[in-house]
C-alpha positions, 0 to 999 in steps of 0.5 A: 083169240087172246084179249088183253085188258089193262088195269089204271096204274100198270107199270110201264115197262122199263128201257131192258124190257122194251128192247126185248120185245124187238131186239134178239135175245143175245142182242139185248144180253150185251147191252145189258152188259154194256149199256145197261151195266154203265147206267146201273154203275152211274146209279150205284155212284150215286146211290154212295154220294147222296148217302153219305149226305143222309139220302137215300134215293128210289126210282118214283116209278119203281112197281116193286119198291116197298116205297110208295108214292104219295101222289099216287095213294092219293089218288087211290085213297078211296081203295085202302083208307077205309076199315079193314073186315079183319078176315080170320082175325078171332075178335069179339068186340063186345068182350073187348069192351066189356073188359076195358070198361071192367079195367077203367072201372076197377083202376081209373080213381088209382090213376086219376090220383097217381099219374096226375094230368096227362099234359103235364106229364107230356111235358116230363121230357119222355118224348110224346106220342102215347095216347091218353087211353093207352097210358090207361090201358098200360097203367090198368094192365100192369096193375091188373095182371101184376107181372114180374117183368116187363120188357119194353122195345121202344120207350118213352112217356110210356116208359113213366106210366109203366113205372108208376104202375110198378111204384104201386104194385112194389108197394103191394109186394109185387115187385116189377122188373122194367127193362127198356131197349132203345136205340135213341133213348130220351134223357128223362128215361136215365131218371126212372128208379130200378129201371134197366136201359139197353141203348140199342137196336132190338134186333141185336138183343138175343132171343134168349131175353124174350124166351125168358119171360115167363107166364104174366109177364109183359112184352109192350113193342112201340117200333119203328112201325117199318117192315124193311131188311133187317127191321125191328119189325122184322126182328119181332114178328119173325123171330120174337113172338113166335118164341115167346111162352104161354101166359105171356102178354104183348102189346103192340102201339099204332095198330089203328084196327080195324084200319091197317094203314097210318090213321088219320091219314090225313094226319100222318100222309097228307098232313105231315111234312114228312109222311110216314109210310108204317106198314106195320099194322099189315103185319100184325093183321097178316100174323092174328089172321087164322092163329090160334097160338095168340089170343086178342085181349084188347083194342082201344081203337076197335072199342073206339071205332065202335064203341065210343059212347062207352068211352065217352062215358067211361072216361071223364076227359076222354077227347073223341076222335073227331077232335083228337089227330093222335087217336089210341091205338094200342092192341094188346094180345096173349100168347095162349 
């Protein structure tokens, strides 16, 4: 005897689907041809007008789109915002921790007196967006490791901090080599010396650029945090990162760990007029899971999310999170 149980939030099943079950097979075939075909031609009509209007439109019950419903995560809110248990992913939080305190303590007075107030510097018309602590990170990483290149997909106030780590290490006799691609690219960022701006979508950039970086040298990626057909996303996990050399560091911004989702999601889905639906963190926890090839070297928000009276300690003007809807979020890995 068979038993069917049904789950909450089963798909129902489509007009094609429906026909099958009581219509014969050649039956249904035809008015897949006929009726079915005008209905999907009215669709595609659509489809053309709407976009070049700047629209693009989706089925709100489609189970197999990437798209999802706000009022149905909402619902179901309770089942994917919470902490991830980061399965296969090697992490040690205690060594993250104790190698973000041995940074802040080795270049934070550096910082303080070269980068000056962080509001202000906001206001320097590099666009917002990149947390207090993760311009630190930046700052104290490019300083710590003195790399010759670095290569940044996606620029921005990140951008500013990076070239004043490189102002000090040039000082210092390490040069640093800044290459920035953007598509959509701030007026500020023309402004910054001995800095390369490649107005553009990464994924028209040859993989020969990235093979060219060299152990120490920095990848930093701040995308557009989507995984669709033909994506930066896409691009760079697929193709890049599996191409680059030993030695090589890579930092990718808001992977909120040991959340995979936008967080706060408050913030970025229930609060915003436009939710953002990133799905990027999925991709970078399904890329670390059981690989051996990159090593995790640091995680603001982990150090945050466990650990944030030694931030509050650390870090004199440090906001914590419960005051803060744009909390760091920057994971730093090495190719091994």
């Amino acid at each position: 005897m068979t038993t069917t149980s049904r789950l909450p939030g089963h798909r129902p099943p489509s007009p094609k689907e429906r026909a099958a079950k009581v219509l014969p097979g050649p039956v249904v075939a035809g008015l897949d041809r006929i009726v079915f075909g005008l209905r999907r031609g009215r669709v595609r009509a659509a489809h053309a007008a709407l976009g070049k209007a700047g629209l693009n439109i989706v089925k709100r019950a489609d189970y197999y789109s990437t798209l999802p419903v706000l009022a149905e995560i909402e619902e179901t809110r309770e089942r994917w915002d919470r902490p991830s248990a980061l399965a296969g992913l090697d992490l040690d939080v205690p060594a993250l921790t104790a190698r973000l305190r041995a940074l802040v303590e080795r270049w934070e007075d550096e910082f303080v007196a070269v980068t000056g107030d962080y509001l202000e510097n906001t206001g320097r018309g590099f666009g917002p967006g990149y947390p207090q602590l993760d311009a630190r990170t930046l700052y104290y990483t490019l300083r710590e490791h003195k790399p010759r290149r670095y290569l940044e997909v996606g620029s921005g106030l990140s951008t500013y901090y990076a070239s004043l780590a490189a102002e000090q290490n040039a000082r210092e006799g390490s040069p640093l080599s800044l290459t920035c691609i953007e598509p959509y690219p701030f007026d500020a960022l023309r402004t910054l010396p001995d800095f390369e701006l490649v107005e553009g979508f990464v994924q028209d950039v040859p993989l020969s650029t990235f093979e060219a970086l060299e152990d120490g040298d920095v990848l930093f990626i701040d995308s557009s945090h989507a995984l669709k057909i033909d994506s930066d996303v896409a691009y760079l996990f697929l193709e890049v990162l599996p191409v680059l050399a030993p030695g090589v560091h890579v930092h990718i911004h808001d992977v909120h760990f040991p959340y995979n989702t936008p967080f706060p999601a408050d913030t970025w889905l229930f609060g915003e007029r436009w939710p953002v639906y990133w799905n990027e963190a999925m991709v970078v926890q399904t890329f670390l899971a059981f690989n051996s090839a990159f090593d995790i070297t640091l995680s603001t928000p982990l150090v945050r999310h466990h650990h944030e009276d030694v931030l509050a300690e650390l870090i004199d003007d440090y906001v914590p999170l419960a005051d803060d809807p744009n909390p760091p979020s920057s994971l730093w890995i090495r190719r091994a």
